[in-house]
C-alpha positions as CSV (number, residue, x, y, z in Angstrom):
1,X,96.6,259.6,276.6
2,X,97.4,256.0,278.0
3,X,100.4,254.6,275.5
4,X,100.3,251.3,274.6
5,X,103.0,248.3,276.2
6,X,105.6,247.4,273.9
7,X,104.8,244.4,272.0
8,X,101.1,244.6,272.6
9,X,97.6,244.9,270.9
10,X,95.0,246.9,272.3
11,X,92.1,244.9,272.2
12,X,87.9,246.1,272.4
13,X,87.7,245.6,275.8
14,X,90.9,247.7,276.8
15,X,92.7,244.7,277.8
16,X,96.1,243.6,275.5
17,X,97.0,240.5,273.5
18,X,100.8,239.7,272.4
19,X,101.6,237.2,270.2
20,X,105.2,236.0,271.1
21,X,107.8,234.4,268.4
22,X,107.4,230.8,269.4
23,X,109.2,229.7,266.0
24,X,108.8,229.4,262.5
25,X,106.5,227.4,260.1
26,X,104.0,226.7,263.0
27,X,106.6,224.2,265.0
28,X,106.7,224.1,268.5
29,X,107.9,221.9,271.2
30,X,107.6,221.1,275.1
31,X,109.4,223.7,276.7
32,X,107.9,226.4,274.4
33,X,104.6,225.0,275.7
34,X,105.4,224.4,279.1
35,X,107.0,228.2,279.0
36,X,103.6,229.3,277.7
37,X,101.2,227.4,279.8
38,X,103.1,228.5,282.9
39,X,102.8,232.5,282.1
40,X,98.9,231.8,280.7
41,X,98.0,230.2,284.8
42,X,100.4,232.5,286.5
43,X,99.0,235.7,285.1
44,X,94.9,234.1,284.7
45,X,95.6,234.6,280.5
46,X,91.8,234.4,279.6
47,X,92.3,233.4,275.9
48,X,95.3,231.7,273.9
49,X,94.7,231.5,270.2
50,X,96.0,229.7,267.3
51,X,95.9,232.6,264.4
52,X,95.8,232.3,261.1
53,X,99.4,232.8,260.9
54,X,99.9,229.5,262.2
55,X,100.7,231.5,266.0
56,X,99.8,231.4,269.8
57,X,98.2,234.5,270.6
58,X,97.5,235.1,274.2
59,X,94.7,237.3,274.6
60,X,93.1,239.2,277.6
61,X,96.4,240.4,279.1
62,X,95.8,243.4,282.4
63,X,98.4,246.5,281.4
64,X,100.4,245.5,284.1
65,X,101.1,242.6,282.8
66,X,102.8,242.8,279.8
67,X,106.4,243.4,280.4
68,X,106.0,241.2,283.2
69,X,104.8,238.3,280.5
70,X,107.4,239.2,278.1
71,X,110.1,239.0,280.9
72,X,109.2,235.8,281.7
73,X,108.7,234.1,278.1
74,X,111.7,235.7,277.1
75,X,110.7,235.6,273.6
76,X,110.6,238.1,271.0
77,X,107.1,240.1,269.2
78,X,106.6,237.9,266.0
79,X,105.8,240.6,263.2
80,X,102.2,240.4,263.6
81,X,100.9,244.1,262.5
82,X,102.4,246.8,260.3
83,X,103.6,247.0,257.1
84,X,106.4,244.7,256.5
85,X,107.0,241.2,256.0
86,X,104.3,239.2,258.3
87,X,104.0,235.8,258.3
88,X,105.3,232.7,256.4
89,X,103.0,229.6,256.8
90,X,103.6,226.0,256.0
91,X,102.1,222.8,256.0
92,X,103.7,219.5,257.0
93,X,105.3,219.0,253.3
94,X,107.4,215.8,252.9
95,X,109.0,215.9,256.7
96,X,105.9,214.1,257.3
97,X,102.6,214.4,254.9
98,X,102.4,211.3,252.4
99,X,100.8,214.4,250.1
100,X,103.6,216.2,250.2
101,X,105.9,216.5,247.2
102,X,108.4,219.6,248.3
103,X,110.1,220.2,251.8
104,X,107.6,223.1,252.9
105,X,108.7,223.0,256.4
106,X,112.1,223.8,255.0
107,X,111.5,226.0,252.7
108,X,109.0,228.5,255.2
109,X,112.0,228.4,257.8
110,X,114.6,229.8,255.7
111,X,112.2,232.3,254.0
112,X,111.2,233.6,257.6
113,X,115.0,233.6,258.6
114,X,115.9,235.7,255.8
115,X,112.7,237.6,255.5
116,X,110.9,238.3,258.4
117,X,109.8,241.8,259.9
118,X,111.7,243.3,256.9
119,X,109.7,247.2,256.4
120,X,107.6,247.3,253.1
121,X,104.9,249.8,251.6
122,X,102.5,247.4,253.2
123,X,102.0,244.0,255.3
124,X,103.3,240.8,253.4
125,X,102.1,237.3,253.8
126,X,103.5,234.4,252.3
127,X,102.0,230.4,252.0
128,X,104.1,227.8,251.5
129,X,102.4,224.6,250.5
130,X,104.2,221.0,249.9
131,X,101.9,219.6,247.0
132,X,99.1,221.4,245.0
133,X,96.1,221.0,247.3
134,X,97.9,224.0,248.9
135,X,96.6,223.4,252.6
136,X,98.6,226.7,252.9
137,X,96.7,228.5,250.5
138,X,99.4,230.3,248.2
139,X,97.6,231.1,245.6
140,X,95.5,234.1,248.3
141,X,98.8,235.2,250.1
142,X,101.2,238.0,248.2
143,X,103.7,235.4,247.9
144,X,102.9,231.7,247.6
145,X,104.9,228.6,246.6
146,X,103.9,224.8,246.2
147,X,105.4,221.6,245.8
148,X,105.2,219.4,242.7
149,X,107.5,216.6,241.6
150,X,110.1,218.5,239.5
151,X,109.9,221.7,242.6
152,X,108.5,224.6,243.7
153,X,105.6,226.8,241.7
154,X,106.2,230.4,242.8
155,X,102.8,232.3,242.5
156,X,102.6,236.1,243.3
157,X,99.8,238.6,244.2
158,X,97.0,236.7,245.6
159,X,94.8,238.1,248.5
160,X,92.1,236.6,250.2
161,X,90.6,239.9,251.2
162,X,87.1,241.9,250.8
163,X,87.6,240.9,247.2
164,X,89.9,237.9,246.8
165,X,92.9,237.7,244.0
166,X,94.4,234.4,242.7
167,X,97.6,234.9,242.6
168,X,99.5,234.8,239.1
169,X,102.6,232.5,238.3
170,X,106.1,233.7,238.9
171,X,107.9,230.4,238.1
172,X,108.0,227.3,238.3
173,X,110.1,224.1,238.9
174,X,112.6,226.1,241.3
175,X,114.7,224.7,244.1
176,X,114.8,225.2,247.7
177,X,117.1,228.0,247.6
178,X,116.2,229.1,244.2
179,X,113.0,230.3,245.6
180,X,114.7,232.2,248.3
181,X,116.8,233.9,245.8
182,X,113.7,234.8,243.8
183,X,111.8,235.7,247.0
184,X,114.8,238.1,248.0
185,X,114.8,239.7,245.1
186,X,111.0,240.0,244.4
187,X,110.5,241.9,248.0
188,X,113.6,244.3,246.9
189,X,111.5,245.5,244.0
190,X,108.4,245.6,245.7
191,X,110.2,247.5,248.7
192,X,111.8,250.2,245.4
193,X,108.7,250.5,243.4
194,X,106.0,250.2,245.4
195,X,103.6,253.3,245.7
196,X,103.4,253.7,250.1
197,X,100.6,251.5,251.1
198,X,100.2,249.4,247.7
199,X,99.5,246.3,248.7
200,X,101.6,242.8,246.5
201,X,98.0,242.5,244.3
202,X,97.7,245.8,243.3
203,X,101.1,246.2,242.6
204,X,100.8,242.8,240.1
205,X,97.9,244.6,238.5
206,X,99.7,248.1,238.3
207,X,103.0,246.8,236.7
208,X,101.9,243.3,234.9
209,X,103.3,240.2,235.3
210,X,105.7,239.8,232.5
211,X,107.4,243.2,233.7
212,X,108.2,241.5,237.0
213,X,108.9,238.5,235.6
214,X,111.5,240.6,233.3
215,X,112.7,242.4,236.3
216,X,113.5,239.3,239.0
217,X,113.3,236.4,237.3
């Protein structure tokens, strides 16, 4: 039984794709890229994808390869399978949209600081939008936040799955750092009351709203 590289994803084909912890919030810069292009030609890297986590996936990679890849990006796995905290997207937000109303960049980089690869009953996305055309789409993630003039709107328990869920409203006019608080104490209760394997949706539907409301907010 072949045991798979650490870090890695087997793919259909029996090759591996890795996807690397470039950053947060879907930023990069040039020597991140350069770092990246120079592993993808070195090691003939078939496929590099932008997923829907806002990451670089490299896809294709021979067994062999792996470590060596790793070695030379000298980056960490981003949390990209299993159940714990996943991803935290974010659009451009006020740093630089002339939409944006809220600091999403921000606010996603201190969420996935604080946040990220934490274990959970099950995988854990969050969307942080700057203004309510929610580019990042946090009413479908389990927990979402957008920008509007007085703060943040805190939404919980959306899913874009088979059968999609809009998520409900936590709160609303919070600060930067009052969401984080809220955040941090919203995957606490989710981590001590979960069932194993419940995902944030059916958890919101299990307990109700107002009770979680009454428990974190």
């Amino acid at each position: 039984m072949t045991t798979t590289p650490k870090g890695a994803i087997l793919q259909r084909d029996n090759t591996y794709a890795i996807i690397p912890k470039t950053g947060v919030a879907g930023l990069l810069n040039g020597e991140i890229l350069r770092k990246l292009a120079d592993v993808v030609d070195k090691y003939q890297i078939p496929i590099v994808k932008i997923t829907a986590s806002q990451r670089l996936a490299l896809v294709g990679l021979k067994e062999e390869d792996v470590d060596k890849v790793w070695q030379e990006l000298n980056m960490e796995p981003a949390p990209a399978t299993g159940m714990c905290v996943r991803s935290v997207q974010a659009c451009p937000g006020n740093s630089l949209c002339k939409y944006g109303k809220q600091d999403s960049l921000g606010l996603a980089t201190s969420l996935d600081e604080n946040f990220s690869g934490i274990a959970l009953p099950n995988k854990f996305k969050m969307g942080i939008s700057g203004c309510p055309l929610n580019c990042c789409e946090a009413w479908t993630r389990d927990f979402g936040a957008f920008g509007k003039p007085n703060g943040f709107t805190v939404l919980l328990g959306g899913n874009a799955g088979a059968v999609p869920h809009i998520g409900k409203i936590l709160a609303e006019d919070l600060s930067h750092d009052e969401v984080v608080t809220l955040a941090g104490r919203l995957i606490n209760y989710y981590k001590e009351n979960a069932k194993n394997g419940e995902r944030m949706f059916k958890f919101v539907e299990r307990l109700g709203i107002e009770e979680i409301k009454q428990a974190i907010v």
